[in-house]
Backbone bond lengths (Angstrom), bond angles and torsions (degrees), N, CA, C in turn:
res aa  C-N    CA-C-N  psi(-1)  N-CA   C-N-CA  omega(-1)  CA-C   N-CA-C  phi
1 X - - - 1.445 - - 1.526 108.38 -
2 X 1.366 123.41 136.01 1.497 128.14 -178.67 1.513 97.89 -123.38
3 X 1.443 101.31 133.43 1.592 113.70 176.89 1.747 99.94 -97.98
4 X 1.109 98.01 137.41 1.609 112.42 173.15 1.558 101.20 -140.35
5 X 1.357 110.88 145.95 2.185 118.55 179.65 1.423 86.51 70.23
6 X 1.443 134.54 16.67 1.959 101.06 177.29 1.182 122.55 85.11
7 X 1.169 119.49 -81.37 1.521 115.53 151.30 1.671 145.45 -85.33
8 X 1.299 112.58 -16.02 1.010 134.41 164.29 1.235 126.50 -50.40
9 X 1.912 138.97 119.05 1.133 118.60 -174.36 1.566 109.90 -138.93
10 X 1.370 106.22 152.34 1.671 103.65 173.52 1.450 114.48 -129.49
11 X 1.552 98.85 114.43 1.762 90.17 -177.47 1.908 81.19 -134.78
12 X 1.662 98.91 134.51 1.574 124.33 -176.09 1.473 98.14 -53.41
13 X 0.978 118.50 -38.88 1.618 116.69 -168.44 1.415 106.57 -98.53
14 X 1.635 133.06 5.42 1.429 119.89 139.27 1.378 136.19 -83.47
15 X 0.548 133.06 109.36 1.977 126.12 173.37 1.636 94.16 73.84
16 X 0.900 103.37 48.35 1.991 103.12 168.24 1.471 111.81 55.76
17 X 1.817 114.21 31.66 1.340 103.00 179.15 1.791 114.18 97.97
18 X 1.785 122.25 -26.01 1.116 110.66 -163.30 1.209 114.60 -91.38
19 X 1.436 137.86 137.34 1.446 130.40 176.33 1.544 132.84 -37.73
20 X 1.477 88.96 133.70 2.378 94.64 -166.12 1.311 79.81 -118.06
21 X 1.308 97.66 -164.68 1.021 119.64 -167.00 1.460 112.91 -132.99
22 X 1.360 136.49 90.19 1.282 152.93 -177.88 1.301 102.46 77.40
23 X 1.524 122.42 34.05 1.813 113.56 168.53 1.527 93.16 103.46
24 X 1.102 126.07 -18.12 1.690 119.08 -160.29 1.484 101.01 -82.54
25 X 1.267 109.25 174.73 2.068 110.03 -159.92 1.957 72.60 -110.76
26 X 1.390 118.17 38.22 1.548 105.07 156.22 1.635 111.27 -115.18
27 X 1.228 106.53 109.77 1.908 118.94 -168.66 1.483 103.08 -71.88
28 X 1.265 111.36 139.32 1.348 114.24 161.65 1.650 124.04 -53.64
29 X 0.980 121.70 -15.53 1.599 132.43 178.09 1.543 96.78 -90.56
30 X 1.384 123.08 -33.73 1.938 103.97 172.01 1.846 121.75 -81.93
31 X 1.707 94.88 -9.22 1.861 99.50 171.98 1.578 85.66 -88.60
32 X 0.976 142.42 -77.38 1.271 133.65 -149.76 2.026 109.93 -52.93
33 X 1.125 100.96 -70.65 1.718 103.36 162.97 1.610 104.79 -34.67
34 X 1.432 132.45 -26.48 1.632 113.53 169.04 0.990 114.52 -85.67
35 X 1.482 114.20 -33.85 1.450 113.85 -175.17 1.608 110.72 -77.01
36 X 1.352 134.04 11.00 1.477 140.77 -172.00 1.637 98.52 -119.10
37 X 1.212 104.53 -10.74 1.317 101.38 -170.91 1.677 100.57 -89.36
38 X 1.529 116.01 -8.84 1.292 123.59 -141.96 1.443 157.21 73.31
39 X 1.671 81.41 13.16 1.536 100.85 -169.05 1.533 91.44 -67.21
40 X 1.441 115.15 164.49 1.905 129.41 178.62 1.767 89.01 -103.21
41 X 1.428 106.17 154.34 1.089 109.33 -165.51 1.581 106.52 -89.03
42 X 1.598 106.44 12.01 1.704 112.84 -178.69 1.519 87.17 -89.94
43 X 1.135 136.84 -48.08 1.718 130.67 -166.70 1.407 113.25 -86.41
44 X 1.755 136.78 -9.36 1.294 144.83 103.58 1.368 116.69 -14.53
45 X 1.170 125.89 -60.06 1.738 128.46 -166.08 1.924 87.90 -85.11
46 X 0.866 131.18 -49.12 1.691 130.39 -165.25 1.228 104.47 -70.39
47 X 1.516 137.11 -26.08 1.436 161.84 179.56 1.692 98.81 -63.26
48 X 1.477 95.93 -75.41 1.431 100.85 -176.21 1.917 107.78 -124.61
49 X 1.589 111.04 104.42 1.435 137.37 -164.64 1.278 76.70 -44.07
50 X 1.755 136.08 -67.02 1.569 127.23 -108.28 1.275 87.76 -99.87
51 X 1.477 133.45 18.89 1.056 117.31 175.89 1.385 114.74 -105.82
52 X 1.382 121.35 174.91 2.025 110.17 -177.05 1.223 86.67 -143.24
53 X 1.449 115.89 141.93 1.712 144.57 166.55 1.946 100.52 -21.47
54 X 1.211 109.09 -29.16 1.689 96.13 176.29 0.891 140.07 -109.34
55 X 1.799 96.09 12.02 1.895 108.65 155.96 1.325 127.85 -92.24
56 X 1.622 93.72 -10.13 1.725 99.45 157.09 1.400 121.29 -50.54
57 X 1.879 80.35 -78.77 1.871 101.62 175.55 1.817 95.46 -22.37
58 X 1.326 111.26 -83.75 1.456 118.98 -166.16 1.746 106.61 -30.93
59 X 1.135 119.66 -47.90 1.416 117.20 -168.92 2.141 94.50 -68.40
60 X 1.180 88.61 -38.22 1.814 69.98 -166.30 1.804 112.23 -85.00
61 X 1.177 104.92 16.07 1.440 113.37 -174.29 1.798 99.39 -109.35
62 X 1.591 101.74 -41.48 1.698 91.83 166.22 1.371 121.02 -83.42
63 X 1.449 121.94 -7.68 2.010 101.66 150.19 1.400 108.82 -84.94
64 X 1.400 144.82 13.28 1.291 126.94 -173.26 1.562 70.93 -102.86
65 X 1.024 131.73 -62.54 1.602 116.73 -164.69 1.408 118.42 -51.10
66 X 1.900 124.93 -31.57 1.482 96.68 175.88 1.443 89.25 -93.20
67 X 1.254 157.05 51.97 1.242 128.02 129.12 1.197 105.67 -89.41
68 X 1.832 141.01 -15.56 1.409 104.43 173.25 1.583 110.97 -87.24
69 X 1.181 89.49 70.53 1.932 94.78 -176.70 1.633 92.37 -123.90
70 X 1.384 108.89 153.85 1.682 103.10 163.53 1.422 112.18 -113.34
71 X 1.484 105.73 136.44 1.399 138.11 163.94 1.463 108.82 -62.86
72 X 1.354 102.77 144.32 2.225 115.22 148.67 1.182 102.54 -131.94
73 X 1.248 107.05 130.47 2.010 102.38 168.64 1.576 102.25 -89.73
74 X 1.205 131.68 125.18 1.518 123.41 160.98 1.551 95.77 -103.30
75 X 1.251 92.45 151.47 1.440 127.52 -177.89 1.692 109.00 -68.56
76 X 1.346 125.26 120.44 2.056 107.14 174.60 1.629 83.26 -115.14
77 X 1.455 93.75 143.93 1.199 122.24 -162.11 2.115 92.92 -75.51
């Protein structure tokens, strides 16, 4: 397992490889998809107990980081 953001983790043999959050089978793509939905991050934390107010933060600080990444779209034929 490799930690990246601090809390953030990626091990191939959890959740198919996609980033959780301290090892847990909770992906950073299901806090963020709640938090887009409008969920408040108090009914996020009541959702899932084992989590604490700074694995949110952490989840929304590692998509602000790959967006300052640059993209190319190529075209497949």
């Amino acid at each position: 397992m490799e930690y990246i953001a601090d809390r953030i983790t990626i091990d191939e043999k959890l959740c198919n490889g996609k980033p959780t959050i301290r090892g847990k089978r909770i992906t950073v793509q299901t806090i963020l998809e709640f938090l887009g939905a409008g969920e408040t991050k108090e009914e996020i934390l009541n959702q899932y107990p084992s989590l604490v107010l700074e694995d949110i933060d952490a989840c929304i600080k590692f998509a602000s980081d790959l967006m300052n990444r640059n993209f190319t779209i190529k075209t497949v034929a």
